[in-house]
C-alpha positions as CSV (number, residue, x, y, z in Angstrom):
1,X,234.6,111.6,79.2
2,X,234.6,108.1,80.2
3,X,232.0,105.6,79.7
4,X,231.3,102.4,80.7
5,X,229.2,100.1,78.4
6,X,228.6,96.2,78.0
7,X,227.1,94.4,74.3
8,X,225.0,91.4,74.3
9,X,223.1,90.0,71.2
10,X,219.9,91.0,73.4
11,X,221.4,94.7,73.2
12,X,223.2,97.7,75.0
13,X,222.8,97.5,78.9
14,X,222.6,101.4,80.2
15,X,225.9,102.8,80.7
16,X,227.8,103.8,83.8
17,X,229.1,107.9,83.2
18,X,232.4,108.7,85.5
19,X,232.8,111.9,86.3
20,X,235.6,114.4,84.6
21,X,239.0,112.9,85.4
22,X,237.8,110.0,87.3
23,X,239.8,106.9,86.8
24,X,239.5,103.3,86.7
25,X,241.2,101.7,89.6
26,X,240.4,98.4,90.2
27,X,238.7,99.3,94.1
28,X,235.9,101.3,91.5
29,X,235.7,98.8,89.0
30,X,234.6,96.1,91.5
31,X,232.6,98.4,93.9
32,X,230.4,100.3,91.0
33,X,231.7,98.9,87.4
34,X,231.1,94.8,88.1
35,X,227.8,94.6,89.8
36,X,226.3,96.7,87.2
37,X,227.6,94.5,84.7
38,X,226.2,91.8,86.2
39,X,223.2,93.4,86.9
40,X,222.5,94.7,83.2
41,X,224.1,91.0,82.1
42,X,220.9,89.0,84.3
43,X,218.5,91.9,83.2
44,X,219.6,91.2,79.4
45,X,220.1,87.6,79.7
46,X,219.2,86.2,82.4
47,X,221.3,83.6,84.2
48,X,223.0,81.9,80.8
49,X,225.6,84.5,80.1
50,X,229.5,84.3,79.6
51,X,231.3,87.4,80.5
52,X,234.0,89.1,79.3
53,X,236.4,92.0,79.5
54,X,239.4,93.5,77.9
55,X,242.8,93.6,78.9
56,X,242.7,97.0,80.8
57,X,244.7,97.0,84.2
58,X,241.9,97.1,86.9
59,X,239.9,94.3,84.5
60,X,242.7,91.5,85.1
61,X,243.9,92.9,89.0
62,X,243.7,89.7,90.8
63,X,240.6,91.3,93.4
64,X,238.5,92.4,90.1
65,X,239.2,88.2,88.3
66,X,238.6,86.8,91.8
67,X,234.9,89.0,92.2
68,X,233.8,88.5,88.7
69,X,234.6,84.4,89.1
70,X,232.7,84.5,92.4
71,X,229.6,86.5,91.3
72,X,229.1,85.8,87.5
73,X,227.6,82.3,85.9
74,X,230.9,81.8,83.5
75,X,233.7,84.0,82.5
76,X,236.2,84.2,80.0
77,X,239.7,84.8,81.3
78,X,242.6,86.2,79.1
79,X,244.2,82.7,78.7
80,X,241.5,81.7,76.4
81,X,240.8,84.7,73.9
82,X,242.1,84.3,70.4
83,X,244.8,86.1,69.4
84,X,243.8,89.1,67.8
85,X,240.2,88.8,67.5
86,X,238.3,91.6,66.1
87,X,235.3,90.3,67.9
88,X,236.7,91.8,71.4
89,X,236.8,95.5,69.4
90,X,233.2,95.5,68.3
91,X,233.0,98.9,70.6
92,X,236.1,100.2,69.0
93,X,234.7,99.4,65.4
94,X,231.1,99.8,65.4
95,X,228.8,100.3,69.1
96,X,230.3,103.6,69.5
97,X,230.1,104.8,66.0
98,X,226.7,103.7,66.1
99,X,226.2,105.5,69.3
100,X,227.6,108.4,68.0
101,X,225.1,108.8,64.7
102,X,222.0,108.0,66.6
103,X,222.7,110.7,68.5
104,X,221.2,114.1,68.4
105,X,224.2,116.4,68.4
106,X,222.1,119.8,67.8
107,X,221.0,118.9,71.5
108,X,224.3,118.9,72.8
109,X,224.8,122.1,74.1
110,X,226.7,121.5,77.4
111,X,227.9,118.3,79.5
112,X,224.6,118.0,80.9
113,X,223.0,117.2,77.6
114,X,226.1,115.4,76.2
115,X,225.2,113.0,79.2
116,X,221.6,112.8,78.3
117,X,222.0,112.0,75.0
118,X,224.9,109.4,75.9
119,X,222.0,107.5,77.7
120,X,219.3,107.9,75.4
C-alpha cells in the first residue's frame, strides 16, 4: 500500500491512495501527486507556504522540480536541506505512527476498510 501524505503545522492534508502495485513515476507524480499538494498546501495555508519533498527519484526528475517551481509560492530544493536533518523524517518517526494508533484496527477487515480508516 502506498500513500501519499503532506504535514503542515496547520495539520495533515487528505491523502492520495495508489492502487496495489502502482508506482511512482515522475509523469504520476506531476499529473495526480503535485497539484494535490498544492491544493491541500493553499487549503491549509493559504498562499505563504514553502514546499518541500524528499529525495525520491520522480521528486527531483527535472519535469517534477521544473512544475513544482512554476506552480508553488516557494520551494526548497535539495541543495539547501541540512545534512541529515531529522526534521525531513517526521513521517518516518512520528505522522505515521500516529496515524497508525488513532486508528481503529478492529474495523479493518479488508482493503476497503483499511482505506477508509487510512482517511479517517
Amino acid at each position: 500500500l502506498m500513500v501519499w501524505l503532506a504535514a503542515s503545522k496547520n495539520g495533515l492534508s487528505l491523502p492520495i491512495i495508489f492502487e496495489p502495485g502502482e508506482t511512482l513515476t515522475h509523469e504520476n507524480y506531476i499529473e495526480i501527486v503535485l497539484p494535490h499538494a498544492l491544493s491541500e498546501s493553499q487549503r491549509l495555508l493559504g498562499d505563504n507556504f514553502i514546499y518541500q519533498q524528499d529525495n525520491a527519484t520522480p521528486h527531483k526528475h527535472k519535469d517534477s522540480i521544473a512544475w513544482i517551481k512554476k506552480n508553488f509560492p516557494r520551494f526548497i530544493d535539495e541543495k539547501k536541506w541540512p545534512p541529515n536533518s531529522p526534521d525531513l523524517n517526521v513521517f518516518d518517526y512520528y505522522v505515521w505512527d500516529a496515524k497508525g494508533h488513532s486508528m481503529h484496527w478492529d474495523k479493518v477487515k479488508s482493503y476497503d476498510s483499511l482505506i477508509d480508516e487510512i482517511k479517517k
